[in-house]
GUBADREN-124705 format. One record per residue (C-alpha): residue number from 1; chain; x, y, z. Coordinates in steps of 0.001 Angstrom, whole numbers. Example, Ala and Ser with C-alpha at 12.3 -4.5 7.8 and 13.67 -1.06 7.14 Angstrom:
+-----+-------+---------+---------+---------+
|   n | chain |      xx |      yy |      zz |
+-----+-------+---------+---------+---------+
|   1 |     A |   12300 |   -4500 |    7800 |
|   2 |     A |   13670 |   -1060 |    7140 |
+-----+-------+---------+---------+---------+
This chain:
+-----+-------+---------+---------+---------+
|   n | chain |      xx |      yy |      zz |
+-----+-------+---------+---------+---------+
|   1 |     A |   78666 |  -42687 |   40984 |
|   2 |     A |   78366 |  -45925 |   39104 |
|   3 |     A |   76493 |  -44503 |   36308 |
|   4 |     A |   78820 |  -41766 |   36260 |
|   5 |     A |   81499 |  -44667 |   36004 |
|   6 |     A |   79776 |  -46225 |   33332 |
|   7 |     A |   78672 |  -43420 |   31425 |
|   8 |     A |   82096 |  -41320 |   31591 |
|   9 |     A |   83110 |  -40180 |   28208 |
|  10 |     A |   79227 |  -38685 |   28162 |
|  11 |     A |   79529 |  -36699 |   31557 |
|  12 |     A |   82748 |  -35817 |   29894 |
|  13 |     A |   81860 |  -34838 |   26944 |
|  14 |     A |   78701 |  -32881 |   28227 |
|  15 |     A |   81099 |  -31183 |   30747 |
|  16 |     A |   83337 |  -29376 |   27523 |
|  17 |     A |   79958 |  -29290 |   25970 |
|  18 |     A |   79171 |  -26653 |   28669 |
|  19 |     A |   82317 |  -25023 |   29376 |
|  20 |     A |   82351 |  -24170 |   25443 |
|  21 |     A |   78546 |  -22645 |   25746 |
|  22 |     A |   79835 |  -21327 |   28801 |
|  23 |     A |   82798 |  -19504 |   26867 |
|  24 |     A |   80538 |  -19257 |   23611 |
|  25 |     A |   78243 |  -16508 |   26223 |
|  26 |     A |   81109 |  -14791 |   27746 |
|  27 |     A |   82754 |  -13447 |   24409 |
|  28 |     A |   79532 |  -12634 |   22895 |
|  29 |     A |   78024 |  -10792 |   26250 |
|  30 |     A |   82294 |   -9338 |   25559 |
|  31 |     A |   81733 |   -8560 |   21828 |
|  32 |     A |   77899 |   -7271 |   22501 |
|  33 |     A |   79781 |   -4820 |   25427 |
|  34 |     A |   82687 |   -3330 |   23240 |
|  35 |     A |   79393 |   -2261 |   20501 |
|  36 |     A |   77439 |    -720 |   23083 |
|  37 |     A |   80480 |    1435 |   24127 |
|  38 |     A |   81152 |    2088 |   20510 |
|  39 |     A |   77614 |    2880 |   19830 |
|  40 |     A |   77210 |    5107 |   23050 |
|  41 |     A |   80474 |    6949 |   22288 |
|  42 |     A |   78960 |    7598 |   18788 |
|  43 |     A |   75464 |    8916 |   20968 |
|  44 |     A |   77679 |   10965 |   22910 |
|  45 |     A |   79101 |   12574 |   19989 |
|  46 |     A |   75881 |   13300 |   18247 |
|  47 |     A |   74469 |   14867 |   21352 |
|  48 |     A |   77327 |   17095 |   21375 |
|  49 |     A |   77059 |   18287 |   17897 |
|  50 |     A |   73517 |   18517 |   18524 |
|  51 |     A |   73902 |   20597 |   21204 |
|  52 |     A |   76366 |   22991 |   19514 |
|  53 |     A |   73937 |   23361 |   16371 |
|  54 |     A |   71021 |   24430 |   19248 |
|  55 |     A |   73391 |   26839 |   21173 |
|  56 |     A |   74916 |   28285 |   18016 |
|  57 |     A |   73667 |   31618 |   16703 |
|  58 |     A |   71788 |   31651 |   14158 |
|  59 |     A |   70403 |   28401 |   15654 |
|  60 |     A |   68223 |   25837 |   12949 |
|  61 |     A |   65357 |   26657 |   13869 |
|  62 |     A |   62542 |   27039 |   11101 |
|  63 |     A |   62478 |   30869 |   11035 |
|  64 |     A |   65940 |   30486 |    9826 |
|  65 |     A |   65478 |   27749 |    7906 |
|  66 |     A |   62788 |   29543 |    5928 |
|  67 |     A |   65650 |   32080 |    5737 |
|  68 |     A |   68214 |   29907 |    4235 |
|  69 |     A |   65648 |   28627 |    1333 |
|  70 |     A |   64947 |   32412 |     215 |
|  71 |     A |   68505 |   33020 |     -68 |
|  72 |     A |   69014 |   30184 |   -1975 |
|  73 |     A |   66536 |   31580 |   -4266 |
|  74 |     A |   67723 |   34834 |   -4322 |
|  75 |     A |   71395 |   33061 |   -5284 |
|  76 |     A |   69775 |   31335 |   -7729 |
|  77 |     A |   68380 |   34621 |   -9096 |
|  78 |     A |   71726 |   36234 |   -9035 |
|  79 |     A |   72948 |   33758 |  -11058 |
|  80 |     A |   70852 |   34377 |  -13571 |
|  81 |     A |   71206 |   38175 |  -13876 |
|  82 |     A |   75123 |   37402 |  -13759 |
|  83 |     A |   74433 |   35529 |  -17403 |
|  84 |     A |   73797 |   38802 |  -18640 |
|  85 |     A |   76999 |   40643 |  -17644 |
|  86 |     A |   79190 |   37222 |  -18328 |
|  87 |     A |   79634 |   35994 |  -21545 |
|  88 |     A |   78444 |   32171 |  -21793 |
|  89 |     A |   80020 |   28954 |  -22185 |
|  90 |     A |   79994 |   27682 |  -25965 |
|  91 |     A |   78510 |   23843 |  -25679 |
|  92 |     A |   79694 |   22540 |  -29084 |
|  93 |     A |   77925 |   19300 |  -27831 |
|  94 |     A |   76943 |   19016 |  -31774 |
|  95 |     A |   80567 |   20548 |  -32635 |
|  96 |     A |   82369 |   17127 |  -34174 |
|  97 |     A |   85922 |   17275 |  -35771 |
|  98 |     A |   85368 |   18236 |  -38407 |
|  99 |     A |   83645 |   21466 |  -37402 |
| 100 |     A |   85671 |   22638 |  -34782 |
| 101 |     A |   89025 |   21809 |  -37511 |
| 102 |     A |   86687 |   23881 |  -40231 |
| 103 |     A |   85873 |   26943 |  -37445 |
| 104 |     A |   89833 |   26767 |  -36290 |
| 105 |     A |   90958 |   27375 |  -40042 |
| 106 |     A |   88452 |   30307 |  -40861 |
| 107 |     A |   89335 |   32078 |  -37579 |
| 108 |     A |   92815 |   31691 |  -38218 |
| 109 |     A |   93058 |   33110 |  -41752 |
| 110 |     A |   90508 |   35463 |  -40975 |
| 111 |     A |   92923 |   36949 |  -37577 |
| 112 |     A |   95755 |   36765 |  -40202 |
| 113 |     A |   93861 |   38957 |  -42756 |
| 114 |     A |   92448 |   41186 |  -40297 |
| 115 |     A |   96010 |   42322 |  -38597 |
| 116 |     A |   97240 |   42755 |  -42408 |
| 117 |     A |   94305 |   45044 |  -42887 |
| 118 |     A |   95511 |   46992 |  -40036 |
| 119 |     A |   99194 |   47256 |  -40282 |
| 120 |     A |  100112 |   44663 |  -37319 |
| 121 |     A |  102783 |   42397 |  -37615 |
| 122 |     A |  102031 |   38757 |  -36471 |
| 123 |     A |  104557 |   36192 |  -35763 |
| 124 |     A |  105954 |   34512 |  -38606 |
| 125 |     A |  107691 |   30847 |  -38191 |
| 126 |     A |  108558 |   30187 |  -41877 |
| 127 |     A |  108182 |   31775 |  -45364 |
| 128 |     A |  105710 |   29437 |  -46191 |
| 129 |     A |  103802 |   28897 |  -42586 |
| 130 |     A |  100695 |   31419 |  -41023 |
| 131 |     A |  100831 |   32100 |  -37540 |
| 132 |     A |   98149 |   29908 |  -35398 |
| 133 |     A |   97634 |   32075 |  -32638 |
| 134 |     A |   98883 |   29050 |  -30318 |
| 135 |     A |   97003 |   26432 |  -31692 |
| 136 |     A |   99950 |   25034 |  -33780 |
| 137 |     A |   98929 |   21616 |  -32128 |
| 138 |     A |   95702 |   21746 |  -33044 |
| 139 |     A |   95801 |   23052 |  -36574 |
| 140 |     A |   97671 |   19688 |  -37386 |
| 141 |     A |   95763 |   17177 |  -35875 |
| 142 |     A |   92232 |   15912 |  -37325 |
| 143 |     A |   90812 |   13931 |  -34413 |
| 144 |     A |   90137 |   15798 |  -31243 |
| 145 |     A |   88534 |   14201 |  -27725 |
| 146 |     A |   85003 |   15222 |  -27120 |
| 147 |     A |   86428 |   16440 |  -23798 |
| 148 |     A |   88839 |   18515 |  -25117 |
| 149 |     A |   86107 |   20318 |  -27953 |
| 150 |     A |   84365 |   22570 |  -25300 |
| 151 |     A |   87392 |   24164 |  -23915 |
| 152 |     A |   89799 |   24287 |  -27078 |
| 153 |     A |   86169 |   26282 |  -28449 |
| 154 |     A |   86420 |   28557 |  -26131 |
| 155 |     A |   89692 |   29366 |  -25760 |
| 156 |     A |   89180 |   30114 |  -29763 |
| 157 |     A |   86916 |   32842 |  -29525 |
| 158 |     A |   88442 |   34129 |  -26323 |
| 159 |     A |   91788 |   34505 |  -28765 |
| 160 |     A |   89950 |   35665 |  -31255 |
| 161 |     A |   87972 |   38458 |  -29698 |
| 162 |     A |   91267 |   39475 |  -28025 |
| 163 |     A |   93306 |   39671 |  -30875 |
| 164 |     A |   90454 |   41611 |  -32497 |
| 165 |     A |   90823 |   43957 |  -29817 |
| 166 |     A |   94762 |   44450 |  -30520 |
| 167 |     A |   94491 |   44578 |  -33916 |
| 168 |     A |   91269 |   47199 |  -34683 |
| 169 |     A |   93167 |   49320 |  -31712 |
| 170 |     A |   96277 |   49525 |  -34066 |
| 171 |     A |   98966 |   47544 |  -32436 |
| 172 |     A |  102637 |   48003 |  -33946 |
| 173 |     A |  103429 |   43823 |  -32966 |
| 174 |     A |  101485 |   41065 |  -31909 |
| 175 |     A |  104851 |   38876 |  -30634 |
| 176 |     A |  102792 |   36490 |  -28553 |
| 177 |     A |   99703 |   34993 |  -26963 |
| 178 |     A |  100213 |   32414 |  -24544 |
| 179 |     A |   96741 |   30487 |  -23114 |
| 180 |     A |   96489 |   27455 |  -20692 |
| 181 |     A |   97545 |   23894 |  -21635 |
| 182 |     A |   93889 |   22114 |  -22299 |
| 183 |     A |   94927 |   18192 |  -23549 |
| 184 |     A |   98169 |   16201 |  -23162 |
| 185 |     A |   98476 |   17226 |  -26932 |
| 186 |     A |   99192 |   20764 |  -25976 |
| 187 |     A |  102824 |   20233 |  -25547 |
| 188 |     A |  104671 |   22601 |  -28339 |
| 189 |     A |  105517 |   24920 |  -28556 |
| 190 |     A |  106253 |   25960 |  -25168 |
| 191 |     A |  105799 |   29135 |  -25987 |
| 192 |     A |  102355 |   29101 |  -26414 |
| 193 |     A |  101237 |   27767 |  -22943 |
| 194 |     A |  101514 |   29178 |  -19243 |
| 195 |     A |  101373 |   28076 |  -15797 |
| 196 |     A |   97847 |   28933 |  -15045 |
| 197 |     A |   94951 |   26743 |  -15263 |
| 198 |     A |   91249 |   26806 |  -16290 |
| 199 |     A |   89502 |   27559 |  -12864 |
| 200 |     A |   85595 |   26842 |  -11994 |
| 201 |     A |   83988 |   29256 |   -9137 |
| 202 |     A |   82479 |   26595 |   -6982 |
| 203 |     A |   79426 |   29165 |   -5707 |
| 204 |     A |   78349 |   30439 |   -9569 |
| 205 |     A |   79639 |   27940 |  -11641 |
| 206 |     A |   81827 |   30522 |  -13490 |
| 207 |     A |   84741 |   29196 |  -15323 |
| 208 |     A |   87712 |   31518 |  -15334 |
| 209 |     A |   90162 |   31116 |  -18532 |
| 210 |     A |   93854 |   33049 |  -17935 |
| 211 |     A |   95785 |   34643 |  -21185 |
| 212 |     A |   98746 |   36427 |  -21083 |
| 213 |     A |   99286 |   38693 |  -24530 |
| 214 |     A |  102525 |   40771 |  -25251 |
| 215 |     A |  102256 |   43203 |  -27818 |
| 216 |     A |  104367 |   46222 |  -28605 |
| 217 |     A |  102498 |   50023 |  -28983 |
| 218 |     A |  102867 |   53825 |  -28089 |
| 219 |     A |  100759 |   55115 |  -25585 |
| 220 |     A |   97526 |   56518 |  -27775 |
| 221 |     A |   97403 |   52123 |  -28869 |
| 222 |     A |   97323 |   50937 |  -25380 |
| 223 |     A |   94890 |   53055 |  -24188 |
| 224 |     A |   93142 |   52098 |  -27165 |
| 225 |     A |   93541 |   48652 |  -26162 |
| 226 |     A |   92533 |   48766 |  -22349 |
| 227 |     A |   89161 |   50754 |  -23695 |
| 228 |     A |   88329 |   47838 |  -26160 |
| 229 |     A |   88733 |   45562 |  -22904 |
| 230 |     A |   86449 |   47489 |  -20860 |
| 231 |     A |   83529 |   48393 |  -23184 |
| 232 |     A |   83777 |   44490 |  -24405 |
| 233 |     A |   80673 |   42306 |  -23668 |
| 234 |     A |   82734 |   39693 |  -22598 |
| 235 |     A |   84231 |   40037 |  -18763 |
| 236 |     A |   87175 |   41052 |  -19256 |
| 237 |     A |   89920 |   41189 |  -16066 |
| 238 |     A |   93289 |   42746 |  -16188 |
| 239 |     A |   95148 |   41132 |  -13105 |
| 240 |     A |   98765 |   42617 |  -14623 |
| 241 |     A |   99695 |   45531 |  -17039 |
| 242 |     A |  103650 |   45130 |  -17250 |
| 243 |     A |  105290 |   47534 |  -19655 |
| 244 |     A |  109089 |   48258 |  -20888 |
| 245 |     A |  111046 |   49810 |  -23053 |
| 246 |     A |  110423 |   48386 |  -26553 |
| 247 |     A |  112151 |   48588 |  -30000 |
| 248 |     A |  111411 |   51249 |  -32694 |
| 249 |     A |  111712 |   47890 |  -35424 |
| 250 |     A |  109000 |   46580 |  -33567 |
| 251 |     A |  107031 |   49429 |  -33353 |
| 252 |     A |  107383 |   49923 |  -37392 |
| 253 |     A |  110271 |   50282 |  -39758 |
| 254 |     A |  108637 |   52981 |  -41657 |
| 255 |     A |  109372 |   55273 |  -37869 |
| 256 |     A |  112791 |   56569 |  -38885 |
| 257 |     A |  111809 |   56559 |  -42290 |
| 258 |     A |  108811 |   59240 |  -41283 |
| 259 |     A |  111637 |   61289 |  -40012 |
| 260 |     A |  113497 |   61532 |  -42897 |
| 261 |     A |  110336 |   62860 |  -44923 |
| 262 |     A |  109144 |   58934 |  -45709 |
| 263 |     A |  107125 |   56662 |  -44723 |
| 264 |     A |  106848 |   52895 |  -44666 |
| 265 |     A |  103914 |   51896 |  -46197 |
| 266 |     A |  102122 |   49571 |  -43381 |
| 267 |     A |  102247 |   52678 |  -41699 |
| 268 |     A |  100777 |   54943 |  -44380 |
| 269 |     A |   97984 |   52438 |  -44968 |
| 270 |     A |   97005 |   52240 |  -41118 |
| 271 |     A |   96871 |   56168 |  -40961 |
| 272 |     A |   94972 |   56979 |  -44509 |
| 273 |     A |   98135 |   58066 |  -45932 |
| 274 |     A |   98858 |   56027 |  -48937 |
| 275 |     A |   99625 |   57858 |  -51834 |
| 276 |     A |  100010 |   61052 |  -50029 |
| 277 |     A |  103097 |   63022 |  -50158 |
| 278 |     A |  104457 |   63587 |  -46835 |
| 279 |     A |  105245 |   66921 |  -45787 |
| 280 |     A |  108496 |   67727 |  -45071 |
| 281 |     A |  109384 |   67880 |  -40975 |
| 282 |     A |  109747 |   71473 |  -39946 |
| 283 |     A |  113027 |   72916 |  -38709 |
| 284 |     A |  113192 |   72406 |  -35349 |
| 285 |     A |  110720 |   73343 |  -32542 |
| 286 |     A |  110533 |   77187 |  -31306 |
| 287 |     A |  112027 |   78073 |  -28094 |
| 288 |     A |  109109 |   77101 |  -25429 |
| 289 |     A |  107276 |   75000 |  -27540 |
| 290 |     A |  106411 |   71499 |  -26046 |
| 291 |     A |  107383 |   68694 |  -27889 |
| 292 |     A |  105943 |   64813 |  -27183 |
| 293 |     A |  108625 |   62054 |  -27155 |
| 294 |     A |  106278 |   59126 |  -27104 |
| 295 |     A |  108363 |   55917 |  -27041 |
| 296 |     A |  107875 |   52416 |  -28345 |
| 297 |     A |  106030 |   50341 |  -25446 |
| 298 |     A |  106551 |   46827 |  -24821 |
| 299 |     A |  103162 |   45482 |  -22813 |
| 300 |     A |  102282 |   42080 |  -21510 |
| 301 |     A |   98915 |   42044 |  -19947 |
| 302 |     A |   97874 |   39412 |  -17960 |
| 303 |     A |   94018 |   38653 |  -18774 |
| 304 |     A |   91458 |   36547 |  -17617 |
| 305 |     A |   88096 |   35948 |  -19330 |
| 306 |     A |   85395 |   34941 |  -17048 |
| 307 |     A |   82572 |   32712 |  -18386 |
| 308 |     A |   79362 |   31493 |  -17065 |
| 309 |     A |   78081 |   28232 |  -18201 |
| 310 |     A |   75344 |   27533 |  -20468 |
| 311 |     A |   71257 |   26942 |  -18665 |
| 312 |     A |   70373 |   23347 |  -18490 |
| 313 |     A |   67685 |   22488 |  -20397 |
| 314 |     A |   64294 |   21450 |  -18391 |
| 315 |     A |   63236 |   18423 |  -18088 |
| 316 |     A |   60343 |   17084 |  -20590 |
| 317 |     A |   56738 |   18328 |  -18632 |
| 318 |     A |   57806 |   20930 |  -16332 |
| 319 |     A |   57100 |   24448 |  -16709 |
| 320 |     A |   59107 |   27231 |  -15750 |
+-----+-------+---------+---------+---------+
């Protein structure tokens, strides 16, 4: 007792000394208990989903595992015979500004000559102005984002092989093509653009671009038309055919003209008439003869072009 007397603020100080190491233990045996429920909860949980991968049919077991690489291969193979029915991706990766603005100007005047060579009338914004199949934006602007190049390329040809298809089929009127929005740029006209957007199959890799084209015809043209779709290489699908009633202007002023013992001159040139006399109509039809009243059409299909993407290179060394 004396010492303790003497020595007090030490047997005090050792005492709080303790009772703090004492404490110190308790939360860290407390702290150590709380991760071993966490980490035996997290056990639990994995012997659970263990379990359910062992009892579940097919179970992993290396027979099917074996099975799972083949058909990855054999994916891998259908892939590649799909490249053959798909047409590909363009990868302009050398394609600069200048390029694609030089390829967007031929295929523009060369779509504009090619529907005067067959008779079809093409919007027209001013006396002076060509139409630019919607790429109005684009034919103004002389810097493009290297993001924006592969897209905007493809959505070029895809125009261009459609309108090629309206206009060697003998469409009356192209009034419009409308395509999906591709930069921030593509704003006007409004017109031009729809809804849709540029969607990637995540199993093949197959990029699916939506058009919607409205063109006015007879019959004979849109069969025409739907033929040039499905003999095309490219993958053509029609999700929506929707006709109407459309307007003998549209469908060629030279049509009442014709009637009259005329005929307008787009017209005569598309059929091999020019400089041919027409024959005069004949009287009337005979009692029990069958006459064909084809009308004007108005059509908007509803297209999309389905595209496969372009085989990566190998890598430097390795064969196959």
């Amino acid at each position: 007792m004396p010492w303790i007397k003497r020595n007090l603020l030490f047997v005090v100080g050792l005492a709080v000394a303790v009772a703090l190491l004492g404490f110190g233990i308790f939360f860290y045996l407390l702290g150590n208990r709380v991760t071993s429920i966490a980490v035996d909860e997290e056990l639990n949980s994995k012997n659970v989903e263990y379990t359910g991968l062992v009892d579940s049919k097919p179970a992993p077991s290396q027979e099917n595992i074996t099975e799972a690489k083949a058909q990855q291969k054999n994916l891998a193979a259908f892939k590649d015979t799909l490249r053959t029915q798909f047409a590909v991706l363009p990868a302009p990766d050398s394609l600069d500004d200048a390029g694609f603005k030089n390829l967007l100007d031929r295929t523009i005047d060369a779509l504009g000559k090619q529907a005067d060579r067959n008779g079809v009338r093409i919007p027209k914004l001013t006396e002076n102005s060509r139409y630019a199949f919607t790429f109005d934006t684009q034919i103004k602007q002389l810097e493009f984002s290297q993001k924006s190049l592969k897209p905007l390329t493809a959505q070029l040809l895809d125009v261009q092989d459609i309108c090629r298809a309206l206009f060697e089929s003998k469409v009356h009127t192209l009034e419009a093509i409308r395509r999906t929005p591709v930069s921030t740029n593509d704003i006007t006209p409004t017109g031009n653009y729809i809804a849709k957007k540029i969607s990637t199959n995540s199993m093949t890799g197959a990029a699916v671009f939506p058009y919607e084209v409205t063109f006015q015809c007879f019959s004979a043209e849109l069969a025409n038309v739907l033929a040039a779709f499905a003999n095309a290489e490219t993958l053509y699908v029609i999700k929506s055919v929707n006709i109407e009633r459309g307007s003998i202007e549209a469908a060629g002023a030279g049509v009442g003209a014709a009637s009259m013992g005329g005929m307008n001159s787009v017209l005569a040139n598309r059929y091999g008439l020019a400089g041919r006399g027409v024959p005069q109509p004949a009287a009337g039809p005979r009692p029990g003869e069958a006459v064909l009243d084809d009308k004007p059409l108005k059509v908007t299909l509803n297209i999309e072009v389905i595209k496969m993407p372009a085989v990566a290179p190998a890598p430097a060394g390795k064969k196959g």
